[in-house]
C-alpha positions as CSV (number, residue, x, y, z in Angstrom):
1,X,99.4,-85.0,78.2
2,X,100.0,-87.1,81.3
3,X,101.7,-85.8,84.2
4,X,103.3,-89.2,85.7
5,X,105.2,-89.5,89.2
6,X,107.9,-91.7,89.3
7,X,109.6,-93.7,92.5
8,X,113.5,-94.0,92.0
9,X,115.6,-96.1,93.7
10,X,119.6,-95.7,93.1
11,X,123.1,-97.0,94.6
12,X,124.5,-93.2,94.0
13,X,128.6,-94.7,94.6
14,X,129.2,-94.4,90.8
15,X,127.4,-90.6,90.3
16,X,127.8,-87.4,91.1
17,X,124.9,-86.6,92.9
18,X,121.3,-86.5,91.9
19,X,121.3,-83.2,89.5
20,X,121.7,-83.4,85.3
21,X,124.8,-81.0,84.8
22,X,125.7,-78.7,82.3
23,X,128.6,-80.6,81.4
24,X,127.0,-84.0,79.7
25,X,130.9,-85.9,80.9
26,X,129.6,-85.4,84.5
27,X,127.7,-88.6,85.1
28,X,124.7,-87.8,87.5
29,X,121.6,-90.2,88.1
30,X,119.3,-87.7,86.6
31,X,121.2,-87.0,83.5
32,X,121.0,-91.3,83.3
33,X,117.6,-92.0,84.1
34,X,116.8,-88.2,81.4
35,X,118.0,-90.5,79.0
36,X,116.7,-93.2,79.6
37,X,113.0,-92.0,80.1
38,X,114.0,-89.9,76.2
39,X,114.6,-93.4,74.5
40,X,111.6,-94.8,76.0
41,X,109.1,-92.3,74.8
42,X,111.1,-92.0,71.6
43,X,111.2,-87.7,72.5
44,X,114.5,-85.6,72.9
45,X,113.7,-83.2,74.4
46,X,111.4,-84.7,77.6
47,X,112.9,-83.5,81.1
48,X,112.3,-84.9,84.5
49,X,111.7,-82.6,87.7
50,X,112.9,-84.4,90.9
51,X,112.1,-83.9,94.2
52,X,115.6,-84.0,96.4
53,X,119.1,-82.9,95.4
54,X,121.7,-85.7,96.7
55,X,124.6,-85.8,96.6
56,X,127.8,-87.3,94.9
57,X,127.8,-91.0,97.2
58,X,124.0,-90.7,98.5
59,X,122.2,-93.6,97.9
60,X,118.0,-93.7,97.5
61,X,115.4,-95.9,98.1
62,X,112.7,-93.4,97.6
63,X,113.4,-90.4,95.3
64,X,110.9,-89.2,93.3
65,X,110.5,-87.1,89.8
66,X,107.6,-86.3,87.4
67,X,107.6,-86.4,83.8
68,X,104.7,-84.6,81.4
69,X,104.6,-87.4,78.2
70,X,102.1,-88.5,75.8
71,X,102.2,-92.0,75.5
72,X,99.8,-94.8,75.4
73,X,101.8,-96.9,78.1
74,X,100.2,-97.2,81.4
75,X,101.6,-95.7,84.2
76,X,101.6,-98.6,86.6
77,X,104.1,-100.5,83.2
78,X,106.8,-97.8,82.9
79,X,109.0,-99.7,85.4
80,X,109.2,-102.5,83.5
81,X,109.0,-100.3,80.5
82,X,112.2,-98.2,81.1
83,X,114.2,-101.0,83.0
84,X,116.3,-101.8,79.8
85,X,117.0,-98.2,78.5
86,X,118.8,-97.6,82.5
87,X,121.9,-99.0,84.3
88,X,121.8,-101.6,87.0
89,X,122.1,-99.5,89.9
90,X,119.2,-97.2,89.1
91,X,115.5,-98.6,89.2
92,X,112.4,-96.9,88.4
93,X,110.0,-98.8,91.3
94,X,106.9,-97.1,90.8
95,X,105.0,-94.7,88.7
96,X,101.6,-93.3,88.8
97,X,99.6,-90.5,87.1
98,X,99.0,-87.2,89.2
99,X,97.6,-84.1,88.6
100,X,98.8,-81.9,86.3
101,X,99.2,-79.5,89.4
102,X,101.4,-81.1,90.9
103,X,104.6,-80.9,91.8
104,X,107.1,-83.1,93.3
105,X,109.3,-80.7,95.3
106,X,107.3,-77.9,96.6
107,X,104.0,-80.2,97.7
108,X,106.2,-82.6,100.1
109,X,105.1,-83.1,103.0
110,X,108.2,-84.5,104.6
111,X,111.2,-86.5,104.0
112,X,112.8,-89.7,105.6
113,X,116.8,-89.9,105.4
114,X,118.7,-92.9,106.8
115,X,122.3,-92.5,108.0
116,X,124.0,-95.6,108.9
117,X,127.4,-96.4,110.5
118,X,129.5,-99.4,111.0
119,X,130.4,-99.7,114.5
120,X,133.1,-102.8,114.6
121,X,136.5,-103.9,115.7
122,X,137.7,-104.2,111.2
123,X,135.6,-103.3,108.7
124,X,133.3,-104.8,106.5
125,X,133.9,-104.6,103.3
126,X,130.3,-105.2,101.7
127,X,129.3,-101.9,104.0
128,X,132.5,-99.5,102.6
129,X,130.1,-98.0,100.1
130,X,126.6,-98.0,102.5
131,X,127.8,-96.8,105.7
132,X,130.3,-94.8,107.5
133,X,133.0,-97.0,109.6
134,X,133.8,-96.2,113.0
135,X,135.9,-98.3,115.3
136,X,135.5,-97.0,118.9
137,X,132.3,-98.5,120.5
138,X,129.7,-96.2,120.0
139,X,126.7,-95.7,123.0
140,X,123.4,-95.3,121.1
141,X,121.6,-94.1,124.7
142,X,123.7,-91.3,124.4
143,X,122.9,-91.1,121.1
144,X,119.2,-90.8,121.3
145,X,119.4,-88.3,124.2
146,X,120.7,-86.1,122.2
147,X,118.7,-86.8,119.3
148,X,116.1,-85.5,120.9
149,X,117.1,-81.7,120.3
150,X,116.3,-82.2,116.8
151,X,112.8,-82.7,117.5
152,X,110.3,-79.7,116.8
153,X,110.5,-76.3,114.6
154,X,114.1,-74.8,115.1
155,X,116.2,-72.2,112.8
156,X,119.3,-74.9,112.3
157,X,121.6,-72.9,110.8
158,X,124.5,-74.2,112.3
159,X,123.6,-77.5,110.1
160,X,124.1,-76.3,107.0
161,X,126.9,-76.3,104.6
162,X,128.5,-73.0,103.7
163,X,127.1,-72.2,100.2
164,X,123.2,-72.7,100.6
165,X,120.7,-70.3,99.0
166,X,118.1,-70.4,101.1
167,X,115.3,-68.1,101.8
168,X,114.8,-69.4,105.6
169,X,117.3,-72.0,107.8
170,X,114.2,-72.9,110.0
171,X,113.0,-76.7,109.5
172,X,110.8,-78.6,111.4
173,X,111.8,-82.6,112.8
174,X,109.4,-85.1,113.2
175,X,111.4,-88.1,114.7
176,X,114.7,-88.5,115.0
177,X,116.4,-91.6,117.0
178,X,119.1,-94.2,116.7
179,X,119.1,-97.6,116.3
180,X,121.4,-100.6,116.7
181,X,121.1,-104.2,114.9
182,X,124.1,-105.9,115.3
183,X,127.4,-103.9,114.3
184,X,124.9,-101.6,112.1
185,X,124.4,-98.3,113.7
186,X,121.5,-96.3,112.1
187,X,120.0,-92.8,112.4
188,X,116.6,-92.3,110.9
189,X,115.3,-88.6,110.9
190,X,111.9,-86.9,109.4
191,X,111.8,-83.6,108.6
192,X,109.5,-81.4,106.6
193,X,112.9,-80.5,104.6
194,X,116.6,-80.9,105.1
195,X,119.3,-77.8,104.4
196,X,122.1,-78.5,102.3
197,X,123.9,-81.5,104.0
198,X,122.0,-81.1,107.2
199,X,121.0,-84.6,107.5
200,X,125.4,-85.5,107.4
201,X,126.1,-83.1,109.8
202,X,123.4,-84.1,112.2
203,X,124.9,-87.6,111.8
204,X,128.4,-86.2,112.4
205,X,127.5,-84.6,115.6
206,X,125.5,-87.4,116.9
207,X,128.6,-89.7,116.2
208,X,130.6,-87.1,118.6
209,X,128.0,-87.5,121.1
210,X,128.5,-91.2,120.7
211,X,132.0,-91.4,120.8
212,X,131.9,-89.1,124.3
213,X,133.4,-85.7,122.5
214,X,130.1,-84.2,123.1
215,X,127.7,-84.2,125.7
216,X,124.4,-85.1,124.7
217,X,122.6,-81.6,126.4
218,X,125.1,-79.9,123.9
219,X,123.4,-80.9,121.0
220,X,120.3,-78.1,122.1
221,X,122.6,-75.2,122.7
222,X,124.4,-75.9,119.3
223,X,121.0,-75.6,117.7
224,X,120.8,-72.6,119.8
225,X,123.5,-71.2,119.2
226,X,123.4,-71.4,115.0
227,X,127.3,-71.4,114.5
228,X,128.5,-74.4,111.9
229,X,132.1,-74.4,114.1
230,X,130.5,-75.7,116.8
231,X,128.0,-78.7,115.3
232,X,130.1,-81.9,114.5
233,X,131.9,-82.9,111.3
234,X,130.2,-83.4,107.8
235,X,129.6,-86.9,108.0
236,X,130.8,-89.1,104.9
237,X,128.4,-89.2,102.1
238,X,128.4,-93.4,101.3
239,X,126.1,-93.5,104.8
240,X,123.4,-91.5,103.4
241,X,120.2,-93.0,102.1
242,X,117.0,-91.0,101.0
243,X,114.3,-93.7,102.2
244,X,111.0,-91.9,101.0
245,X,109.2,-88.5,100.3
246,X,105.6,-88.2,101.7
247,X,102.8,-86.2,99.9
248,X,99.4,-85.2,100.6
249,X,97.1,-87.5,98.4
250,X,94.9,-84.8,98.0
251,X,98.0,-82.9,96.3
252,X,98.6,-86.3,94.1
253,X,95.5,-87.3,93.0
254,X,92.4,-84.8,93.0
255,X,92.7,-83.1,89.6
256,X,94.0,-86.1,88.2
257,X,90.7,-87.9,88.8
258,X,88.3,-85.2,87.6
């Protein structure tokens, strides 16, 4: 039995989220890519275990799963392998073999997530289903000032959607800054791990900061102050792209190679 780790990229506009439901009429990219990764090793019951929940609208460059399968296929030729059994809009990029320890959800090391707005007088309508329109100039110095509270170990409670079950609200940020290239406005943010719609509501309150509702020094006593009310609004979900999920190679590889 291999244990093999694969690299998903999906345009999520046409799913409801990431998770296989219950109810096979809800159309989710795991429940697509289950079946497709079922007619490729020819067995019915095989399951995948991904590593990041997104949601209904959230697009992915970078998600990742594991499957355990006996098969005589290569790793490194499952992409090509699979690429007829799955729709257009989701693409196995990458696989490899890991150990049979590991796992993809609990041994991440961090997490990149992408939120991008477009910042013009009209829309565009190639960008309706990748980013977030706003039509008030935005100022991205403001932006990144207050960016900065996100950096370092914090409880953020009050940037996460009612309805988590979470043992802990306490995350740690990496980087988190802003970023304009031409009427694209984008927020890039690593984390160790991300509540339930944390990552939106960051780039909701950001957008207030940028749009002069809120100064950017409130941004650390919202943090502070762990209340939902007072962070900024649940940004849309089409702006949201998971760009990659970091692991320890040690985590990947080691008992895979012995």
């Amino acid at each position: 039995m291999k244990r093999i780790l694969l690299t998903i990229a999906y345009d999520g506009t046409n799913y409801s989220g990431w998770q296989k439901q219950k109810d096979e009429a809800v159309i989710t990219v795991e429940g697509e890519l289950t079946k497709a990764l079922r007619l490729l090793f020819r067995n019915p019951a095989l399951e995948c275990v991904g590593a990041s929940r997104t949601d209904a609208g959230v697009h992915a460059l970078g998600q990742r799963a594991v499957i355990d399968v006996e098969t005589s296929i290569p790793a490194e030729k499952i992409p090509l392998a699979i690429r007829s059994f799955l729709p257009a809009d989701i693409v196995v990029t990458k696989a490899e073999e890991v150990a049979e320890t590991f796992h993809p959800r609990f041994d991440c090391v961090k997490k990149t997530y992408e939120y991008r707005f477009w910042n013009a007088p009209a829309k565009n309508p190639k960008e309706r289903l990748y980013s977030a329109y706003v039509q008030k100039p935005l100022d991205v110095e403001r932006m990144n000032e207050g960016a900065k509270a996100f950096l370092g170990t914090h409880d953020f409670a009050a940037f996460c959607a009612a309805g988590a079950q979470v043992s802990t609200t306490v995350r740690t940020i990496f980087d988190c800054h802003v970023e304009k290239q031409g009427e694209s406005v984008r927020i890039l943010v690593t984390g160790d791990g991300f509540l339930y719609n944390m990552v939106r509501i960051l780039a909701g309150t950001l957008l207030a900061v940028g749009m002069g509702r809120l100064e950017p020094k409130a941004v650390a006593a919202i943090i502070a102050g762990k209340d939902r009310r007072a962070a900024g609004q649940t940004a849309e979900p089409q702006g949201l792209t998971l760009l990659e999920i970091f692991y320890d190679e040690k985590d990947l590889y080691e008992a895979a190679k012995n």
